[in-house]
Structures are given as structure tokens and as C-alpha cells.
C-alpha positions, 0 to 999 in steps of 0.5 A: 530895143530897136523900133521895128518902124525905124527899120525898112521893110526890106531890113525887117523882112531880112530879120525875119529869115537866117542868115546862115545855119546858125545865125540871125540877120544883123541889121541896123541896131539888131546885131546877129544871134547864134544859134545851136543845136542840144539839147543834151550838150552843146553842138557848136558848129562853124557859121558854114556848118550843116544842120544834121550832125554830120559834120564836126563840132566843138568839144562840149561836155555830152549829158546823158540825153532825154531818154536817160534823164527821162528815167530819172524823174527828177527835175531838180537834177535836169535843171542843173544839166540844163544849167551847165549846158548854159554855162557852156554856152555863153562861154561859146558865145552861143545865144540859143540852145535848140531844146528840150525835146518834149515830144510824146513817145507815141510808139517805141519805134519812133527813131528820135525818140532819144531826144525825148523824154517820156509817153506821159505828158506830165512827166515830160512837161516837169522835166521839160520845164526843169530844162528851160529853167536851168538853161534860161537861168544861165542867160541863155534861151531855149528853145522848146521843140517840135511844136507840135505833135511831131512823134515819128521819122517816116516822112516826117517833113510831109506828114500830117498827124490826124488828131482829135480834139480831146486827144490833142488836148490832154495828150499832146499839148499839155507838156508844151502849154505847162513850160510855155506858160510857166518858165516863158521859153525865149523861142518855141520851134515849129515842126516839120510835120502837119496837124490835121492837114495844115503845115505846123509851120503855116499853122495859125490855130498852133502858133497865134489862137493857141500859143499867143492868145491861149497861152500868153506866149509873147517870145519868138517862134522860129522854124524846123531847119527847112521846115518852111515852104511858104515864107508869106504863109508861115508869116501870116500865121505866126512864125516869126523867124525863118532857118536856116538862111539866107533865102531871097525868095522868102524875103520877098514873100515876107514884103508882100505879107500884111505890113502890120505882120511883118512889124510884130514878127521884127519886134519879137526878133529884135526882142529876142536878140535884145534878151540875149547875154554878152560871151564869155565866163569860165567853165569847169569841164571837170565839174561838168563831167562829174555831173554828167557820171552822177546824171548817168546813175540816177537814170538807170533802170534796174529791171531785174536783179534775181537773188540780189545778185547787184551790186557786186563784189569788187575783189571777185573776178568778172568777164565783160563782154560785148563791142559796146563795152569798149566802144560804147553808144553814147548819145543818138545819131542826127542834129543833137550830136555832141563831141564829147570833151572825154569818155568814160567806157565800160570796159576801162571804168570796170577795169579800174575796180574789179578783175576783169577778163574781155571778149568779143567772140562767142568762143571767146566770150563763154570761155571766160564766163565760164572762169568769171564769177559773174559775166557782164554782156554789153548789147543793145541798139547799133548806130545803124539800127536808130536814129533821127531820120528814120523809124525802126521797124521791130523792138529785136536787138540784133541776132548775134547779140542774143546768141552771145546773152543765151551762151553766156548765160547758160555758161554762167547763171551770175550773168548780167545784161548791160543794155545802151539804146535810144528806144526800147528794146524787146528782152524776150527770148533771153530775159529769164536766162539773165539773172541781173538787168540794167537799162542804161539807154544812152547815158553820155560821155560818162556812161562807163563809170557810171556804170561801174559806179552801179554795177559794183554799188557805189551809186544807186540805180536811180532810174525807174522807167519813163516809157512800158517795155511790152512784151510785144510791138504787137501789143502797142497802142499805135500799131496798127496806126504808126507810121500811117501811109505816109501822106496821113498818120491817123492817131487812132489809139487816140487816148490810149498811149502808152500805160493808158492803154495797158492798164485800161484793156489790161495787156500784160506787158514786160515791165511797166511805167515807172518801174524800177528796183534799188539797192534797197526797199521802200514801203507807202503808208497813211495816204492822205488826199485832200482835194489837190493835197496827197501826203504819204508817209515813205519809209525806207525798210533796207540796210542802205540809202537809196531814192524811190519815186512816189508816183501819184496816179487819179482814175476818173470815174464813168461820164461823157467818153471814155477815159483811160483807167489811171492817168499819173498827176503827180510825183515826187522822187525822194533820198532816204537813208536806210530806216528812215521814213519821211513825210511826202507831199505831192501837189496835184495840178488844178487839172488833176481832175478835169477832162477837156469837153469839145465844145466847151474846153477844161471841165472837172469831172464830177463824182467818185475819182480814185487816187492811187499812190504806187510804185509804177503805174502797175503797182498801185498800193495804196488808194483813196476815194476823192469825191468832187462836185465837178462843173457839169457841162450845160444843159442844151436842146442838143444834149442828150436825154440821158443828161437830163434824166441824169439832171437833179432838176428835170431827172425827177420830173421825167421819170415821174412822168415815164413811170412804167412805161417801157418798150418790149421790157427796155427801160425809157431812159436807156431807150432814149438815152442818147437821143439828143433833145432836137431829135426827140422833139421831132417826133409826133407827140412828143411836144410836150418835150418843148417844155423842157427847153423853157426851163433849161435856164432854171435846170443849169443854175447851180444854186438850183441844181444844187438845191434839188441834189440835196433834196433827192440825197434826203 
């Protein structure tokens, strides 16, 4: 690698900005890099390309995008998407793949929400991570985005996400620290948006504190394309390479900065291009594609299918209806579009295995249901109605579109709905009207065999949701909150996103997190926790082999705020034959049990925490009861009194010393339970209480502290 003090200021400075959409500088013995968007395919454009999809790219295999794999819930099966999107390219001659996307889905009316995976950061950060490790395993490197809290369209260039601490910390963070600090991604991507005031992009907590010191990251943080305004600030605070470029001025902004700043972000440039493998090697579209139609099954949603009326028969006749069964939506519209190699539509992959009758019109449509044994409407979100840049402003699929569901149903009860959308959807209206439902959201270039293939049972719907379908956008968490005034977005629902919220204040909604059906039945038995440890044995009780997903859910007990009813922590998705059982085992993470403390970081809450194992996060069936000894947070004179009343030191000793004493019939301790120490010694007569300060080094010691426990349990 080339010493950064064998290059000029000038030339370092030249390597710290872009020298076109998507390459790097070359300077004296640091050759240029390509860079390309993903991160469900390759878009490969020419040096003088744009940077919002709109213009035209190589051809490149298109994988179902994050919404889909999302719903797979398995990470192996990412890996191996990652990993032929690595193959791709290298042989493309491509250095960088601009992904994953593990951005929280806050609100379902975000219009990028296509790119991500899910509204639980466990789950995004598994398969986030599951991404990196694929691509990464190819030679190639990724680049984790958008860093961070980056969850809407609507001004997102100038908005700034308003985030508490603790919010930020278990809700926003924890996908980008799992994969930064386990699978090393060569770059992570600044965002376009603000946090908590400061550009992300000028964000020295974000990119040094927390990502360099915190987490240990020692790769290349580049920008959003064009999400710099202040070159010498983004410097200064960590972003080491500027896109796209060339941009004069911010060279000359980048020579004015700390020389010292500008040398670590050279060296981590010049250790970037260093990593990056030669072009070439062979690709096999055809295999690539054969993955992209197994990837696409494994990521539908089966959400209701009345009288097991899937899969279907393939000698009966059926009427397939809707513009998108013929010219399917396969991926989201913005910087991640891919030019697909071939592609597979609905209507000629179920032509290919059925009798099959199409219609587009009304009359048309309920004329042939009507002589079909089952009626298959295709419907969902049009190109116009989601994408990167804007919002959506309602859940509704199009007016037309449900018109043409409630005739055809009415025509013929055997009616099933075949939904394509990057977001969700509202099913109200027409949903008990349809007897069978898929969810297939943006399933890539493969969609329409890999419809068929589920459709007509020559593949499992695998898929079980990533992200609640409500009843209402009324009932999501971050309605009255999203997209803010368009300076400031306040995250008010704070903790509550998401199946937090639903489950916590108990709002019904259409079908849960995590919920999905098969072509078979799985029953739960023998629960085991032990610590992080949770075995169940699964049993498959159909006639045919299928896949279900344990998902592993802990419910904190009360304390210090407020937490949410259950929290998924871990899961595992496993293939059984029919009648098979086997023995599953899902490790916890080591903060499985922990909150985050202002003031004093990750601490394991003590006490009682339930442990649930289900089939979503509704669907809770079997539970255990996990007690843990916690890291108690330290007393200190601003503690409030009900930690000390509630300390096995000092507790005793204060209610000794109030015993019977109460105000008009109200208790002491809750009287002044949340009166910090300071403020109580400053009430006349209250000097006693200084006492209580002398001794908070004996009432923090854990021997102590533990002493006395086991004396009041006798």
C-alpha cells in the first residue's frame, strides 16, 4: 500500500473526492476503483452514468430485492444472493456494491422501503449481515447504508431525525453495529438526512466516537451521492471519500482541514483500493437465475388461504387477471434498478402449467372467472404510486384494482390474490371476499415462475412477514409523527415501532410480524431456556415438507422506563420433512436481556424476563420464565428514592426508619419515590439523609448488596 506522506497534499486531497459517478481518483500508486449501485443486482452503468436510475445499465441477474428477502428469514439463502451478485461483479470489473439497505422500516409509507429489510433490527441486522458475508466472500466490498437513521423520502436530504438516546440505541443502531463489528464491511455510507441536528454526513459522534472508537471500524466511510455540502466538515468529522465527483472546491476545502485528518482519510482510501480484487471470472446466468426463482418462493407470504384451497390443481382450468400478470413489477424504481438478463411473468409461467384464460377488463375479467375453476387476480402497487424519492401517502391499492378483486370474487369464491408491492399494502375492503392470498412484494426477474411454482405446490410459500400488515395507517406507531414538517422529523412513538407497538397497547391489526402459512403444520414442544440457550423441539404434523420459522421473543420485566411487551432475540428457520420432528436450538445475543441506560450504556435488567417461542409475534406458544441477577445501575445522590427503598442495603433500613408513617394515607416510599436523593436532602429536617451519601460505596458493592439479598429472601 502507498504511504499517504509519499503523496502531496494536493494528490491526497484528489483521493478523498470522486472522480466521476462511479469511480475513485487514481493517483500516483493508488489506481481507481468502480463503484455500483445493488443491492439486489447489479447496476452497472458507464463512467458518464447518473446516479438515480434513470438512465440505462448492463444486464445483471435481478434478485428479489430486501422487502422479499426480508420475508425469507434466512440468512444462509441471503449469503448466497449476496455471493452471485459478487460474482457478477468482479467479472464486471465492479470493486464495490453500494448495499445492504438495513435501514428500520419506521412507518409502511416510507417510499424506499423496498431496499430494506425489515421493522425489527435483529432481523435486519441477521440478514444484513448475511449480505456483507456473501458479497465480501467474492472479493468484493460492500457498502452498508444509509448511516444512519435514514427511514423516509420526504425532504430527505435536509431533514433532521429527532432521536432519543435510548431509542437510537436499541432501535437504530444495533443492525449497523452487528454487521460493522462482525463481518467488517470494506465501506459504510453516510446518509443524506440529519441526526438530531447535525448532517450525518458532518456527524463526528456517528462517524468517529461511535463507528471508529465504539465499534472498532477501520474501513472507508463515503457518502450518499451528493449528500456532502461542506467537504472540510465531512472531513473533520470522519467521511473519508466524497461522491460523486470531480468537485474542485472540495479539494480545496480538504487542503485547508487538519493535515493529520486529511492523511488517515488517504490511508483508509488507499487501503480500500488496496483490498480490492482484479476483473474477471465466469458467470453462469443460468444458475444465477435458478436462484433468483428459488430466492423469490422462499419470500412469499401466504397470508390466508380458506379451505386449503392452495396449492392448486394443474389439470383444472383458471382465469388469470390483472395487467401485472403480464407485465409484472419486479423491483422498486430509483438508483437500485436493475436490467434484468431475462424475465419470467406470471401470466406465461401459469400458462406453461395450467389452462389458462387472461383478461384485463371488468367484463372481461368476471366473464372468464365465472368459467374458471379458480380465478387468480394480480393487483398491488404501480410504478407511480412508490419509489425512492417520495413517500406514499395512504396504505390503499388503486380503486380500480379493487373493483376488479370484489367482482371476481363475487364471480367465483375460488378466487385468489396475487399481490407485487415494495410496501405494504391495506387488504381492507376486499380481504374476506378473497378465499386465498399471497404476498409476493417485488420478487425480481424470476417472479413469474416462482409464482407458479407456489401457486400450483411445486414450492413452499416460505416466506412469513417481516413487517405488520395493520388494519389502519391510522393505527401505526409513527403516524402522527411521519414525515414531520419537513425541517425536523420527531421520532415520538420512540420505542414503539413496529410489533412493539402492537403488542405492548394491544391494537389489533390484519396480520402480525412474522406471520405466514405453509402447505403444511408445525407444532412447538419441550421449551428449554437456559440463560442465552433456547432449544424447542418442532415437529412437522402435515403430509408434506415444508419449512417453518422459530422465532424467539423476551419480555422484559418492569424497571427504569418503559419497554416494550416482547422484543424478537432470536430465530431460527428450519426444513422438515412431513412427520419429522427435530430438535432446535437458537442462541440469544449477550443483549438479549440488556437495555441501554442514558448515562451509563448496555445493562442486563434484573429479574423475571419471559421468554416466548412462537409463530409470530402474536402467536406466542409456549413461554418460560428466566430470572437474571441484572447489573443494577449504581447508586448516586441523584438516584431517585425509590432505588434506594428498593436497594437490599439501605431498602431495610428506610423503612425501618419510616415505619408508619404516611401523608393523608399515602405510603412514604411512593410519596417520595421519585424524588432524587439531592432534592430530598434539601428539605429542612431532612439532614439525616446526608448519611445515606457516606455509605453509597458500601450499598453499590456487589458482595454486599448481595449479602444482604440473601438475607431478606430468609
Amino acid at each position: 500500500m502507498v504511504a499517504a506522506h509519499s503523496l502531496t497534499p494536493q494528490q491526497q486531497a484528489a483521493l478523498t473526492v470522486g472522480s466521476g459517478y462511479w469511480t475513485t481518483q487514481a493517483v500516483p500508486g493508488v489506481p481507481s476503483i468502480v463503484l455500483s449501485d445493488g443491492p439486489h443486482g447489479l447496476r452497472r452503468q458507464p463512467a458518464d452514468g447518473d446516479n438515480l436510475g434513470l438512465g440505462d445499465s448492463e444486464p445483471a441477474t435481478c434478485f428479489p430485492p430486501a422487502v422479499a428477502l426480508g420475508s425469507s428469514w434466512d440468512p444462509s439463502l441471503v449469503a448466497e444472493v449476496a455471493a452471485a451478485i459478487g460474482d457478477e461483479a468482479r467479472a464486471a470489473g465492479v470493486h464495490v456494491v453500494l448495499g445492504p439497505g438495513v435501514n428500520l422500516k419506521r412507518s409502511p409509507l416510507c417510499g424506499r422501503n423496498f431496499e430494506y429489510y425489515s421493522e425489527d433490527p435483529l432481523l435486519s441486522g441477521e440478514l444484513g449481515a448475511a449480505w456483507v458475508r456473501g458479497l465480501q466472500s467474492r472479493g468484493v466490498g460492500a457498502s452498508l447504508k444509509h448511516f444512519a437513521v435514514n427511514n423516509q423520502e420526504t425532504a430527505r436530504m435536509t431533514v433532521s431525525a429527532e432521536v432519543d438516546e435510548r431509542t437510537l440505541r436499541e432501535l437504530y443502531l444495533p443492525a449497523f453495529e452487528r454487521i460493522v463489528t462482525r463481518e467488517r464491511p470494506w465501506t459504510v455510507m453516510a446518509a443524506y438526512n440529519a441526526l438530531n441536528g447535525v448532517p450525518a454526513a458532518e456527524h463526528r459522534w456517528l462517524l468517529t466516537e461511535l463507528l471508529r472508537g465504539e465499534w472498532g471500524y477501520e474501513g472507508a466511510v463515503i457518502s450518499d451521492w451528493g449528500a456532502v455540502a461542506h467537504r472540510g466538515r465531512s472531513l473533520e468529522a470522519g467521511l473519508d471519500l466524497e461522491m460523486p465527483g470531480p468537485q474542485p472546491s472540495s479539494i480545496d476545502e480538504a487542503l485547508a482541514v487538519d493535515p493529520a485528518i486529511l492523511r488517515s482519510s488517504t490511508e483508509r482510501i488507499a487501503a480500500l483500493v488496496e483490498r480490492a480484487g482484479p476483473a474477471g471470472g465466469e458467470v453462469d446466468l443460468d444458475a444465477h437465475h435458478a436462484l433468483a426463482r428459488r430466492a423469490a418462493a422462499e419470500s412469499i407470504v401466504l397470508l390466508r388461504n380458506e379451505g386449503g384451497l392452495l396449492p392448486l390443481d394443474p389439470s383444472e382450468p383458471v382465469a388469470v387477471i390483472g395487467a401485472l400478470a403480464r407485465d409484472p413489477r419486479i423491483q422498486g424504481a430509483g438508483s437500485s434498478l436493475v436490467n434484468p438478463t431475462r424475465l419470467d411473468t406470471p401470466l406465461a409461467a401459469i400458462s406453461a402449467v395450467a389452462p389458462t384464460t387472461f383478461a384485463e377488463s371488468l367484463e372481461d375479467a368476471v366473464a372468464a372467472a365465472r368459467e374458471a375453476r379458480t380465478a387468480i387476480v394480480f393487483a398491488g402497487l404501480l410504478p407511480g404510486d412508490e419509489s425512492e424519492g417520495f413517500d406514499r401517502h395512504h396504505l390503499d391499492l388503486r380503486v380500480e384494482q379493487v373493483e376488479v378483486i370484489r367482482a371476481v370474487a363475487a364471480a367465483n369464491p375460488r378466487t385468489v390474490v396475487v399481490l407485487s408491492n415494495g410496501g405494504v399494502v391495506s387488504l381492507e375492503g376486499w380481504h374476506d371476499q378473497a378465499a386465498g392470498i399471497l404476498e409476493t412484494w417485488l420478487l425480481g426477474q424470476a417472479a413469474g415462475t416462482a409464482i407458479a411454482d407456489v401457486l400450483f405446490g411445486a414450492a413452499e410459500p416460505g416466506g412469513r412477514l417481516a413487517e405488520t400488515i395493520p388494519l389502519r395507517l391510522q393505527d401505526t406507531p409513527s403516524y402522527l409523527n411521519f414525515p414531520g414538517d419537513g425541517a425536523t422529523v420527531f421520532y415520538g412513538e420512540r420505542l414503539f415501532v413496529g410489533y412493539r407497538h402492537y403488542e405492548t397497547v394491544d391494537v389489533p391489526v390484519r396480520y402480525p410480524f412474522g406471520f405466514g402459512l405453509g402447505y403444511t403444520t408445525f407444532e412447538f414442544a419441550d421449551l428449554v431456556v437456559r440463560g442465552h440457550d433456547v432449544e424447542v423441539t418442532v415437529t412437522n404434523t402435515g403430509a408434506r415438507d415444508g419449512a417453518e420459522v422459530v422465532q424467539v421473543y423476551v419480555g422484559a420485566p418492569g424497571g427504569r422506563g418503559v419497554a416494550p411487551r416482547r422484543e424478537l432475540r432470536g430465530f431460527a428457520k428450519v426444513r422438515l420433512a412431513a412427520g419429522a420432528s427435530a430438535r432446535v436450538a437458537v442462541r440469544l445475543d449477550d443483549r438479549a436481556y440488556s437495555r441501554w441506560i442514558v448515562g451509563e450504556g448496555w445493562r442486563e435488567v434484573p429479574g423475571g424476563h419471559v421468554v416466548g417461542v412462537g409463530r409470530s409475534a402474536h402467536d406466542v406458544v409456549l413461554t418460560a420464565s428466566v430470572h437474571r441477577r441484572g447489573a443494577p445501575s449504581p447508586l448516586t445522590v441523584d438516584s431517585p428514592m425509590r432505588e434506594f427503598f428498593a436497594n437490599p442495603v439501605l431498602g431495610p433500613l428506610l423503612r425501618l426508619a419510616t415505619r408508619g408513617r404516611s401523608a393523608g394515607g399515602t405510603d412514604v416510599e411512593d410519596m417520595v419515590g421519585d424524588i432524587p436523593l439531592r432534592r430530598m436532602m434539601r428539605f429542612p429536617g431532612a439532614d439525616g439523609l446526608a448519611r445515606l451519601e457516606q455509605v453509597l460505596p458500601i450499598a453499590n458493592n456487589r458482595v454486599v448488596r448481595a449479602i444482604a439479598a440473601l438475607f431478606r429472601r430468609r
